[in-house]
C-alpha positions as CSV (number, residue, x, y, z in Angstrom):
1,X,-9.7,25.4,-40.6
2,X,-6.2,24.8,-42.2
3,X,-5.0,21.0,-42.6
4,X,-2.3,21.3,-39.8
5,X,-4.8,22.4,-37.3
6,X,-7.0,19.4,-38.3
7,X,-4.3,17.2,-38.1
8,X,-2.8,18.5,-34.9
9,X,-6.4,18.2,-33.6
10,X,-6.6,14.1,-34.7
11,X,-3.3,13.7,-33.2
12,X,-4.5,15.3,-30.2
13,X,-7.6,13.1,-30.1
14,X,-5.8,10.5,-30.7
15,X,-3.3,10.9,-27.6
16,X,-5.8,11.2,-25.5
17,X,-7.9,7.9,-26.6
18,X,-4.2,6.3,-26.1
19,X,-4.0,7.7,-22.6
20,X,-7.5,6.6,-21.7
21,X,-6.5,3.1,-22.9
22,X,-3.3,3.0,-20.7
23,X,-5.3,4.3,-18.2
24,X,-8.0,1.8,-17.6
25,X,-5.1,-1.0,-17.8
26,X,-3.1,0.6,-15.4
27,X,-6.2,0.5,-12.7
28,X,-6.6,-3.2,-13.4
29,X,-2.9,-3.5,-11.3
30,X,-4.8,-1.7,-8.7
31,X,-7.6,-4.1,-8.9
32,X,-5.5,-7.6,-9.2
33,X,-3.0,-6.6,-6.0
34,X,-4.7,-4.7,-3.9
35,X,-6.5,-8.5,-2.8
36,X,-3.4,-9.9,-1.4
37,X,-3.1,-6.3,1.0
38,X,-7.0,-6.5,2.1
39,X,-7.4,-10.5,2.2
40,X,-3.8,-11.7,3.3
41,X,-2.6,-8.6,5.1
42,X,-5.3,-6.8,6.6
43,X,-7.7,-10.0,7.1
44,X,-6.0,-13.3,7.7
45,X,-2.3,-13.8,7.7
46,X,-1.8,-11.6,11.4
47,X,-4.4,-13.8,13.3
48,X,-3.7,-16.9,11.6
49,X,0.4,-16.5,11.9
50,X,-0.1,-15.6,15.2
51,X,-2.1,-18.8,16.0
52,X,0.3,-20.8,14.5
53,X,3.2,-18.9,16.2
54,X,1.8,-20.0,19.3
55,X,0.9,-23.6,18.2
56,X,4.9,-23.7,18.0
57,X,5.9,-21.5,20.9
58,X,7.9,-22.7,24.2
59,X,6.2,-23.1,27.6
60,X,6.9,-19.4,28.3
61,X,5.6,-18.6,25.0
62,X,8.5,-17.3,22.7
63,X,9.4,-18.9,19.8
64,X,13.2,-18.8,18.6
65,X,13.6,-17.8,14.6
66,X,17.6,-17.9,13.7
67,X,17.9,-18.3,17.9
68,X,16.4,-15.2,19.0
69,X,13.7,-15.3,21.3
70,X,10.4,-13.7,20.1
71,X,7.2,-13.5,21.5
72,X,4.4,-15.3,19.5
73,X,2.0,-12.1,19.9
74,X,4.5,-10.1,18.4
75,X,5.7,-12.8,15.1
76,X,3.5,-11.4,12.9
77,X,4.7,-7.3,13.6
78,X,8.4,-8.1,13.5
79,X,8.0,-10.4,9.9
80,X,5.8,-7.4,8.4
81,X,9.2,-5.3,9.8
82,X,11.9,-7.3,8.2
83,X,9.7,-7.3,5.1
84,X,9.8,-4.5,4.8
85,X,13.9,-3.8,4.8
86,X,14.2,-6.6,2.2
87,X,11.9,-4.3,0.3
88,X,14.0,-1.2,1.5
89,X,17.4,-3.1,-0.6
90,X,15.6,-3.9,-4.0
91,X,13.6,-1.5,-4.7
92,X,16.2,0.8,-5.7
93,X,18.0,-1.8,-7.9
94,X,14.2,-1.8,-9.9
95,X,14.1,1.7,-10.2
96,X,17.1,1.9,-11.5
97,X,16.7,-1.2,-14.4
98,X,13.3,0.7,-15.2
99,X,14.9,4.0,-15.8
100,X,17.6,2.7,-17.6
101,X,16.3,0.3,-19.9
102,X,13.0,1.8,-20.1
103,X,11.5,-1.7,-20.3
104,X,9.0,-1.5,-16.6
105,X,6.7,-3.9,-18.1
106,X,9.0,-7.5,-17.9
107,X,10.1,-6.0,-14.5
108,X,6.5,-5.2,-13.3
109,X,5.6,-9.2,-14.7
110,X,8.8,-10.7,-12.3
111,X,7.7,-8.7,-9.4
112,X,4.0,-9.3,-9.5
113,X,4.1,-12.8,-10.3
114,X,7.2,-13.9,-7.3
115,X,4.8,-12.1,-4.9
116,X,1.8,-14.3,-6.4
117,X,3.2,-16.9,-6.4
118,X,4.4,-16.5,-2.6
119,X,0.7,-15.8,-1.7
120,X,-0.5,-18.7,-3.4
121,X,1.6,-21.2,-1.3
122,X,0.3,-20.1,1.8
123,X,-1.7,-22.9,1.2
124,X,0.6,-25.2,2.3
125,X,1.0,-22.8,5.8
126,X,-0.2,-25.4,8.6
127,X,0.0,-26.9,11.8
128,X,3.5,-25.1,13.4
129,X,5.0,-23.8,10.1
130,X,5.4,-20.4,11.2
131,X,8.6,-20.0,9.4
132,X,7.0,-20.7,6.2
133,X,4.5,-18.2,6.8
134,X,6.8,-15.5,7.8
135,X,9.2,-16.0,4.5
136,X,6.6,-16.0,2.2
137,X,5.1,-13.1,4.0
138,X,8.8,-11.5,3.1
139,X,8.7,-12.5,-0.4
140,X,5.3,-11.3,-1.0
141,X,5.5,-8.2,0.8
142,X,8.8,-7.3,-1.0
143,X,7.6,-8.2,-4.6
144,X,4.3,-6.3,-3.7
145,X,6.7,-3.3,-3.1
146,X,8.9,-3.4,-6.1
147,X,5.8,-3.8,-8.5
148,X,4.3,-1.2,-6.7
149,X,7.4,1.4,-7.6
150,X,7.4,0.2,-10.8
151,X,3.2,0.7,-11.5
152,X,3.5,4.2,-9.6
153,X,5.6,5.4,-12.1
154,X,3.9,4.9,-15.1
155,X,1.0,7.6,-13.8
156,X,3.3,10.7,-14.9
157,X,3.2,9.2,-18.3
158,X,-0.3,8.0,-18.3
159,X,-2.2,11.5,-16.9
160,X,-1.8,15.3,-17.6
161,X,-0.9,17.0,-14.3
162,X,-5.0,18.0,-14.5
163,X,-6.0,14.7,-14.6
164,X,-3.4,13.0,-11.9
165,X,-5.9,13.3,-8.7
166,X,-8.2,11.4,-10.5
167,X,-6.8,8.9,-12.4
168,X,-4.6,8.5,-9.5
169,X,-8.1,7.9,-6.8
170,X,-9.8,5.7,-9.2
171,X,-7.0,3.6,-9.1
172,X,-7.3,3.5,-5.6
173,X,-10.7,3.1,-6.0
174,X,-10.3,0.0,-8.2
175,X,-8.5,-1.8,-5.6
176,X,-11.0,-1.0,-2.8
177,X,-14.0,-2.3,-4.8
178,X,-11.6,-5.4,-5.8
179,X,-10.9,-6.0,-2.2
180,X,-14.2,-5.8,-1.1
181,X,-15.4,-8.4,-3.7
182,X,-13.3,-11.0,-3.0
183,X,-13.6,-10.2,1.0
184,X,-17.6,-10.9,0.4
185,X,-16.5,-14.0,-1.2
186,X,-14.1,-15.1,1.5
187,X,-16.5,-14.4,3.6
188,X,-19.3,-17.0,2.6
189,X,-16.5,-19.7,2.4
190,X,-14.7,-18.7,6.1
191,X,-19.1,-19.2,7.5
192,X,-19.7,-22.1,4.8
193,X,-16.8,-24.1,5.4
194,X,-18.5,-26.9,6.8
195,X,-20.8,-26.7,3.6
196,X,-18.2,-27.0,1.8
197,X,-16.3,-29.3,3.5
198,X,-13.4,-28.4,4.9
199,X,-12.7,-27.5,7.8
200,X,-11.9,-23.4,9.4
201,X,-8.1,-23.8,9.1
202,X,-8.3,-25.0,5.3
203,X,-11.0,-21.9,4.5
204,X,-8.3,-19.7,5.9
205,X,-5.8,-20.9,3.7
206,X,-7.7,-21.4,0.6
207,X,-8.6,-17.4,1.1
208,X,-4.7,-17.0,1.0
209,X,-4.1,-18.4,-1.8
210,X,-6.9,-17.2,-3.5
211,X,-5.5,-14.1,-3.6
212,X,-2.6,-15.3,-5.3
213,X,-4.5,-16.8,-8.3
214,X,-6.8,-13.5,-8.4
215,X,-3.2,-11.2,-8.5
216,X,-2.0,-13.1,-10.9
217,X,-4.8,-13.3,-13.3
218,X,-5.7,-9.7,-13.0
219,X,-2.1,-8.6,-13.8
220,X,-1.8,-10.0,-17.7
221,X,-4.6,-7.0,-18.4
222,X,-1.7,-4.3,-17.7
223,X,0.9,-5.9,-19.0
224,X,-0.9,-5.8,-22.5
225,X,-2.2,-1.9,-21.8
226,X,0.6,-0.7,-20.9
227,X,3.3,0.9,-23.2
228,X,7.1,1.0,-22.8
229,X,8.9,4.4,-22.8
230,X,12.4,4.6,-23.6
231,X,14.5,6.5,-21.1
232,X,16.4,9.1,-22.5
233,X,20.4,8.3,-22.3
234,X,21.3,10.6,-20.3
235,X,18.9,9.5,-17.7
236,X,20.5,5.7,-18.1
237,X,23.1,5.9,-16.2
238,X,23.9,3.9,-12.6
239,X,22.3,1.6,-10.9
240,X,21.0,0.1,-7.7
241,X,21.9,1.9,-4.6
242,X,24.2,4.0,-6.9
243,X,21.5,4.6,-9.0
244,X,19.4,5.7,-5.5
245,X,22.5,8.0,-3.7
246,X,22.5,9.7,-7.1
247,X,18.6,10.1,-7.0
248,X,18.8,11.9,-3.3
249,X,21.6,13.9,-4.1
250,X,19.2,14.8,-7.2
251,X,16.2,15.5,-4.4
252,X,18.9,17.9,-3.0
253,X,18.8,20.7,-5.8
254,X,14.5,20.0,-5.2
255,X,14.7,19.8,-1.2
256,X,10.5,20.8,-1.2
257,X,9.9,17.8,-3.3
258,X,12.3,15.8,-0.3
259,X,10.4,17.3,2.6
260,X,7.7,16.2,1.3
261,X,8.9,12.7,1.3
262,X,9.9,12.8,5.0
263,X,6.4,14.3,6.1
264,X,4.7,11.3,3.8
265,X,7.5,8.6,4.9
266,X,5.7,9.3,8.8
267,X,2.1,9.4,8.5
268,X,2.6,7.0,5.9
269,X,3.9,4.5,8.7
270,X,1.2,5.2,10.3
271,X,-1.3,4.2,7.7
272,X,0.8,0.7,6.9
273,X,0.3,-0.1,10.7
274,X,-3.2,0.1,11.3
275,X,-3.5,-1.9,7.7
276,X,-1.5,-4.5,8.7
277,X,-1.9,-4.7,12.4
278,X,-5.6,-3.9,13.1
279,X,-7.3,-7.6,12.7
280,X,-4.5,-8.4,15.1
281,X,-6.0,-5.5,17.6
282,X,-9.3,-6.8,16.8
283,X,-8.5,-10.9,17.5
284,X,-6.2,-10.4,20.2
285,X,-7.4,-7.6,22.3
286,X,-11.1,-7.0,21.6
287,X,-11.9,-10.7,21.2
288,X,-13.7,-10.8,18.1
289,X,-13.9,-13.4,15.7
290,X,-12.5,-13.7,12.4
291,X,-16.4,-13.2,10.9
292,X,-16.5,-9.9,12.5
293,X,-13.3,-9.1,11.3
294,X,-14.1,-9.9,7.9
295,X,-17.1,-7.8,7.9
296,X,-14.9,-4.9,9.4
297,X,-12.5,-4.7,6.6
298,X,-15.6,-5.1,4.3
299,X,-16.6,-2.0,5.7
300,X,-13.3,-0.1,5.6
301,X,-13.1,-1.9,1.6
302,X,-16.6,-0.1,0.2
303,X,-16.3,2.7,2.5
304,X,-12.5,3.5,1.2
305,X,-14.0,3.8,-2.8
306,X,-16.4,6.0,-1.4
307,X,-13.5,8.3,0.4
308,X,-11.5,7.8,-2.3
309,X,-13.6,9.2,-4.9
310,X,-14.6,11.9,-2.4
311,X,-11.9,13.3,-1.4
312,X,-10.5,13.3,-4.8
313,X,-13.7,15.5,-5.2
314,X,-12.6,17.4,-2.2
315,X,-9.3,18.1,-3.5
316,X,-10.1,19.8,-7.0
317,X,-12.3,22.1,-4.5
318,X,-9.4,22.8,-1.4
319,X,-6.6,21.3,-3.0
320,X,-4.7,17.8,-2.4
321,X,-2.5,19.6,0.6
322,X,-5.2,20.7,2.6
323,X,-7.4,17.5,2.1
324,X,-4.7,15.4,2.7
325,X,-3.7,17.2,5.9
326,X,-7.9,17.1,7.1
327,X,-7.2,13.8,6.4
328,X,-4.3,13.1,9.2
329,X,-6.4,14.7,11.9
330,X,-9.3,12.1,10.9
331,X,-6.9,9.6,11.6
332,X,-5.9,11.0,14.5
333,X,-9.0,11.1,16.1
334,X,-9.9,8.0,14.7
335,X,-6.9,6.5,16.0
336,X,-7.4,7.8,19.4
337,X,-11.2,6.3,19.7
338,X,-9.7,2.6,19.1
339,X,-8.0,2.6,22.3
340,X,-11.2,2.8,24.1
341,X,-12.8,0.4,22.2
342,X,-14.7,-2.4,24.0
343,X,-13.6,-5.9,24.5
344,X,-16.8,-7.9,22.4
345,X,-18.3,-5.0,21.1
346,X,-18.2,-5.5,17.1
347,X,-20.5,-2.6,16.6
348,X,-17.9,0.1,18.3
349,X,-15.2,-1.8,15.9
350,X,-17.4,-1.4,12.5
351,X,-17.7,2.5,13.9
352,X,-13.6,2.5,13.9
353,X,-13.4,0.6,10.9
354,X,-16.3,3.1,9.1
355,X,-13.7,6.4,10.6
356,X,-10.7,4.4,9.0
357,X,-12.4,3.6,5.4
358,X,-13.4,7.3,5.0
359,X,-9.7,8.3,5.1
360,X,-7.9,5.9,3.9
361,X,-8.2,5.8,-0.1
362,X,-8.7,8.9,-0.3
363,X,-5.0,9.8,2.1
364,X,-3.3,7.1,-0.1
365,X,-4.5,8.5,-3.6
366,X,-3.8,11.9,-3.4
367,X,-0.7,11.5,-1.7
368,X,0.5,9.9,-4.7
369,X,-0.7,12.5,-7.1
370,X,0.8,15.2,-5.0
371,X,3.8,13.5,-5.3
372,X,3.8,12.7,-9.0
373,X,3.7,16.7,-9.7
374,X,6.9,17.0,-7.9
375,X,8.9,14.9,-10.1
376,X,11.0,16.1,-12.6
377,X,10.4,14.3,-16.4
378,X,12.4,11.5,-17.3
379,X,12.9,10.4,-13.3
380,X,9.6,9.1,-12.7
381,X,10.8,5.8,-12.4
382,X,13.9,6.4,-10.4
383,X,11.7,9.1,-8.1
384,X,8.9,6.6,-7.3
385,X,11.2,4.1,-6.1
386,X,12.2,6.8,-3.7
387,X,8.9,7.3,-3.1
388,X,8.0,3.4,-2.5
389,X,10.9,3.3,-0.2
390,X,9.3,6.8,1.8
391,X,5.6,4.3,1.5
392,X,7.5,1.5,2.7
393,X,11.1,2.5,3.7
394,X,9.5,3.6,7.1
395,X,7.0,1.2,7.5
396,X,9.4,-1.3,9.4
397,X,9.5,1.4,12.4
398,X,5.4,1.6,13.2
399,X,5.4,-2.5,13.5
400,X,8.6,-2.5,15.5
401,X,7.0,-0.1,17.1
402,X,3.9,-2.2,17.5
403,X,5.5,-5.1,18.4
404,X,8.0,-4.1,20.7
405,X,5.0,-2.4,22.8
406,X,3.1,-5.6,23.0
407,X,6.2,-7.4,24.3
408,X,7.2,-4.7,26.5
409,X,3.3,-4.3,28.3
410,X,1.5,-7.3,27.0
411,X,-1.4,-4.8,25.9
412,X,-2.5,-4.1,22.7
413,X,-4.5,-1.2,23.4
414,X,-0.9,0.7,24.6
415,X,0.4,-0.3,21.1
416,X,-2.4,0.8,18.9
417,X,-2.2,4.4,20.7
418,X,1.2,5.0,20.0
419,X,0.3,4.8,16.4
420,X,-1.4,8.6,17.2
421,X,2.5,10.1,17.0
422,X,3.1,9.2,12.8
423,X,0.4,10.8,11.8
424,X,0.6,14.1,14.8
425,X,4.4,14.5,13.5
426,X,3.6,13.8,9.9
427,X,0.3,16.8,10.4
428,X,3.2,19.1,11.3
429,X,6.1,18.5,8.6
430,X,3.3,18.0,5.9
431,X,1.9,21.7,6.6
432,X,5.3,23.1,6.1
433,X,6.2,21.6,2.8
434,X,5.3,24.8,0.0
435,X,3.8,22.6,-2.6
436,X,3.2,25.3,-5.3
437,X,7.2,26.3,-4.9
438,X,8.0,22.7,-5.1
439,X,6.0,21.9,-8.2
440,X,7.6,24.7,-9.8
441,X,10.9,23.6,-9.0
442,X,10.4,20.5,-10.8
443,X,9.8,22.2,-13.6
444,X,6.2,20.9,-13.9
445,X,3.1,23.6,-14.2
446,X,1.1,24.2,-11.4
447,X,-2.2,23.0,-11.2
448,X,-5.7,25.2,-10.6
449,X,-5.5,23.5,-7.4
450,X,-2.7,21.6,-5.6
């Protein structure tokens, strides 16, 4: 064996060690935000904002953020809503600084530690402070996003196009298990709280914040794996929403890779909906109490590494297309059931919330990696941020949605069914997208599988 091939071996060897390093940093992001989405998101900011929406509301029960009436039931939807257009305006200008200067890391550190922070003073959210809680809902939700483009990016970099499905479902898997941990946690103090003297409303907010502290402790271990890449100057140029018309009028010349994007922006709604707007279903509608919802999305938490990890199984067999559209009619059907659920029947919820953990991960995960093969090299930055803006761009509409069907029928149950038509019409532009065409167009190679 001839001294090049040795060395081109140990260089080899060694690339791979320095991916595997990056790799097992990068799920630790997973692991340190994904908290603040199960705990403050899923778990205990929609009941609790809603409560103290209502401790402030008028006799007819509105209250009047910026003079505009809003129901109290529907607070929580509409903040998650404009959330998510603050996120819609600064994503792009992230993108852009990432691609440009090549330097993600300082950017990922600003984002993730604003939206930490913001978590961590939902401590102070009390008695009728309902504007408090919905801007640092905003702040959080927005800074989640923008890290989020930013951390999505690097996986191109970090993961042969063989290895993306994986890397890309432990990742999610990571952030399930981290979820779950902290839920079993929250858990002890939201039954214990007289134990540990305080009182229900403080173990609330303590759980908040928690998951602040935990997001922001958890992020220094990728910021020291993770390795800048400089972008190539030709790829430096604009900026912001300049930066993001150029990017679409880029998606043009690859319009599979855009479809795509449309049939993920829907479903993906969807998804974000039932997250953020099922312990509100469950509180609201069904009656149950905040233990039982805890245990719910303790279920859906180790449930979701299992689905995950399975379908990312699943996907090297039948490909991530296929399992991710097997996936939509899950939800669908899953979906569907919750309307009929029960009022005070916690068992029928764990049964929605087991249907919901089996899908989730593994929908979020592979959607991802499908994506990350349609991007051309050196845009992975700028192309995520598109992509954040599909995962979240949207997500405004299925809350709106949400909300505007509570206020309109005063039933829960009617809004959690219309939910069924993201992930119907996302089903049907999904199958049409020709993913093998539209990795090839990027200029990637095509996978075994895809």
């Amino acid at each position: 064996m001839g001294s090049d091939t040795v060395r081109a071996e140990r260089t080899a060897d060694e690339e791979a060690a320095g991916r595997r390093r990056e790799q097992r940093g990068w799920y630790v992001y997973d692991w340190a935000c994904s908290v603040y989405s199960t705990s403050v998101l899923t778990v205990f900011l929609g009941p609790y904002l809603t409560e103290i929406a209502k401790a402030a509301a008028d006799a007819d029960g509105y209250v009047h953020p910026l003079g505009v009436p809003v129901s109290a039931g529907s607070f929580f939807a509409y903040t998650v809503s404009a959330s998510v257009l603050v996120s819609i305006f600064v994503m792009p200008m992230a993108g852009a600084a990432a691609d440009r200067s090549g330097r993600k890391k300082p950017l990922l550190a600003a984002a993730a530690y604003l939206g930490a922070g913001a978590t961590a003073g939902m401590f102070f959210l009390d008695g009728d402070r309902y504007l408090l809680g919905g801007f640092l809902l905003i702040v959080a939700n927005a800074s989640l996003a923008v890290s989020m483009v930013l951390y999505n990016s690097y996986l191109p970099q970090i993961a042969t196009p063989e290895e993306r499905d994986a890397v890309s479902s432990r990742g999610w898997a990571f952030g399930y298990a981290s979820g779950a941990l902290v839920l079993v946690a929250n858990l002890v103090l939201f039954l214990a709280h007289d134990t540990f003297g305080v009182s229900e409303a403080t173990a609330v907010r303590i759980c908040l914040a928690s998951a602040g502290v935990w997001w922001g402790a958890f992020t220094l271990v990728p910021l020291r794996r993770l390795r800048d890449r400089k972008a190539p100057p030709s790829e430096t140029a604009g900026r912001g929403w300049r930066q993001l018309a150029s990017t679409v009028r880029d998606m043009r010349r690859h319009p599979h890779t855009l479809a795509f994007l449309l049939a993920y922006l829907v479903y993906n709604d969807g998804v974000q909906t039932v997250i953020s707007q099922a312990s509100v279903y469950g509180s609201e509608e069904l009656g149950l109490g905040q233990s039982t919802l805890i245990v719910a999305v303790l279920l859906v938490q180790l449930l979701a590494v299992a689905g995950a990890l399975g379908m990312g199984r699943l996907a090297r067999t039948y490909g991530a297309k296929r399992t991710i559209l097997g996936s939509l009619v899950a939800w669908t059907v899953t979906i569907g059931g919750g309307y009929f659920l029960p009022s005070g029947a916690p068992v029928c919820f764990f049964v929605l919330a087991a249907g919901i953990g089996l899908v989730l991960g593994g929908t979020q995960a592979l959607s991802r990696s499908l994506f990350s093969h349609l991007v051309p090299a050196g845009k992975e930055a700028e192309y995520f941020s598109a992509y954040e803006i599909s995962d979240r761009g949207m997500a405004w509409l299925g809350p709106l949605v949400f909300g505007l069907t509570f206020q309109l029928t005063g039933s829960y149950r009617d809004a959690i069914i219309s939910l069924v038509a993201f992930f119907v019409i996302g089903f049907a532009l999904l199958a049409r997208v020709p993913v093998r065409r539209a990795v090839r167009d990027a200029g990637n190679p095509v996978p075994d599988r895809i």
